[in-house]
N, C-alpha and C positions, 0 to 999 in steps of 0.2 A: 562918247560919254553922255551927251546930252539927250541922244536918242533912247540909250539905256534908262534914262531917267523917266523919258517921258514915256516911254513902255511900261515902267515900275507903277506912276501915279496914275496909268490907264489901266491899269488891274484892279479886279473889285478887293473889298478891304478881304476877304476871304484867304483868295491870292498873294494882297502885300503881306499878310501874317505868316503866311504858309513859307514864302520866300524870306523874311526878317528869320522865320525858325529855324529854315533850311539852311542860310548860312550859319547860326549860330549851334546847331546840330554839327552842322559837318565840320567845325574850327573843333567845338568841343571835341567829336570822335577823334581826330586826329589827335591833341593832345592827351584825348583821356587812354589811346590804345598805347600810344610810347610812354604815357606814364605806369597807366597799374596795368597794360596786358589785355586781353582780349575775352579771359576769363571774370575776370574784377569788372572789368566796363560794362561786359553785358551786365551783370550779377546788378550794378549802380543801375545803368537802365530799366530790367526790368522793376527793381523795386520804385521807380518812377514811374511806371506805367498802371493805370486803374484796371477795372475789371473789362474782359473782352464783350462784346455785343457783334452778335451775328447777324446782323440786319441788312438782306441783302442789298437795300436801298443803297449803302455806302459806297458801292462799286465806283459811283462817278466821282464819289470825295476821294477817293482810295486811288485812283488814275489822276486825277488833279494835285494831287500831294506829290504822287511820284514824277508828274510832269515837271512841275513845280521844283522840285529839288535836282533835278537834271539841269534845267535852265539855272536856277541860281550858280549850282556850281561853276559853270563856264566863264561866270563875274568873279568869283573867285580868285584871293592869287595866290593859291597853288590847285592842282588837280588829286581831287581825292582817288583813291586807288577803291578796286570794287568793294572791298570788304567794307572801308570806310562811309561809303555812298552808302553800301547795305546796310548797314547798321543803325545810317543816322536817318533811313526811312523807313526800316524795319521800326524804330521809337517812334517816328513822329503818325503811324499807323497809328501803333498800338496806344499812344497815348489819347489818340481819339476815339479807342475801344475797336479798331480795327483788327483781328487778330489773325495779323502775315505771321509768316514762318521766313525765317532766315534761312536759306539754305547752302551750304560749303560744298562743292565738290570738286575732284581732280583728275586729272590726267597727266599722262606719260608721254611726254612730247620731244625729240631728238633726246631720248633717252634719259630727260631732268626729271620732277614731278613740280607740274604746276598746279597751282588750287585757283578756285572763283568764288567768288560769295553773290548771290540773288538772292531779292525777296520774292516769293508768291505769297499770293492769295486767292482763296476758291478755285486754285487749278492755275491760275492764271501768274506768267512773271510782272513785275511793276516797277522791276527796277531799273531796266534797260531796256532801249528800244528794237536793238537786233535780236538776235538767237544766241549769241555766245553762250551761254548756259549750255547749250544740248553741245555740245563739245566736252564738256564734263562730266563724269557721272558721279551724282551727289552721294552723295553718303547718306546711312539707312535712315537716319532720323533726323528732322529740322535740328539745326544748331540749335534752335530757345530750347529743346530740352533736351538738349547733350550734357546738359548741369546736372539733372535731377539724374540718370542715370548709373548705377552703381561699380565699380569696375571688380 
């Protein structure tokens, strides 16, 4: 515990902020999807998030966030499941004008359907550090605008 500690105050203030939000992203998304659904949470999130900035520069802020919220979670006492993890760094992206895409996809495994959720950005996943993702084939469009969509 004390080493956790002294890993936490060895981080630049960038980092303790990133990891203060990352817990409190991921406590929220857990609570906020068993309360109003997956629909309603995004909908709360995006209207929290400012206008996107395409600035390539950000890539290293954009890896450092998603580093960042991997390692907090593991302090954590419970394990977020991937949708949850995706969601509360798919926000803490975008609320720095980063703008990932959420992305869902599924497969047919011993005959069930299982779903995943990742973030990309510029091509790139951030939200995990193996491949799991390419086991799934996403669906046509980023979840952030599976909202706006008409049926």
């Amino acid at each position: 515990m004390m080493q956790t500690w002294r890993r936490f105050l060895g981080l630049s203030h960038f980092e303790r902020r990133i990891v203060l939000e990352s817990a409190v992203t991921l406590i929220s998304t857990r609570v906020g999807l068993h309360v109003t659904g997956f629909r309603q949470w995004k909908g709360l999130l995006l209207r929290l998030t400012p206008s996107m900035d395409t600035d390539p520069a950000t890539t290293c802020f954009a890896r450092i966030i998603a580093r960042t919220l991997v390692a907090t979670e593991r302090h954590l006492f419970f394990r977020a499941n991937c949708l949850e993890r995706s969601l509360a760094l798919w926000w803490l992206l975008r609320r720095r004008g980063i703008p990932a895409e959420l992305r869902i996809g599924g497969r047919k495994e011993n005959d069930q359907f299982e779903a995943h959720a990742w973030v990309e950005w510029n091509g790139a996943v951030l939200s995990e550090p193996g491949d799991d993702h390419l086991h799934f084939v996403a669906f046509d469009a980023p979840a952030a605008s599976m909202e706006t969509q008409t049926h």
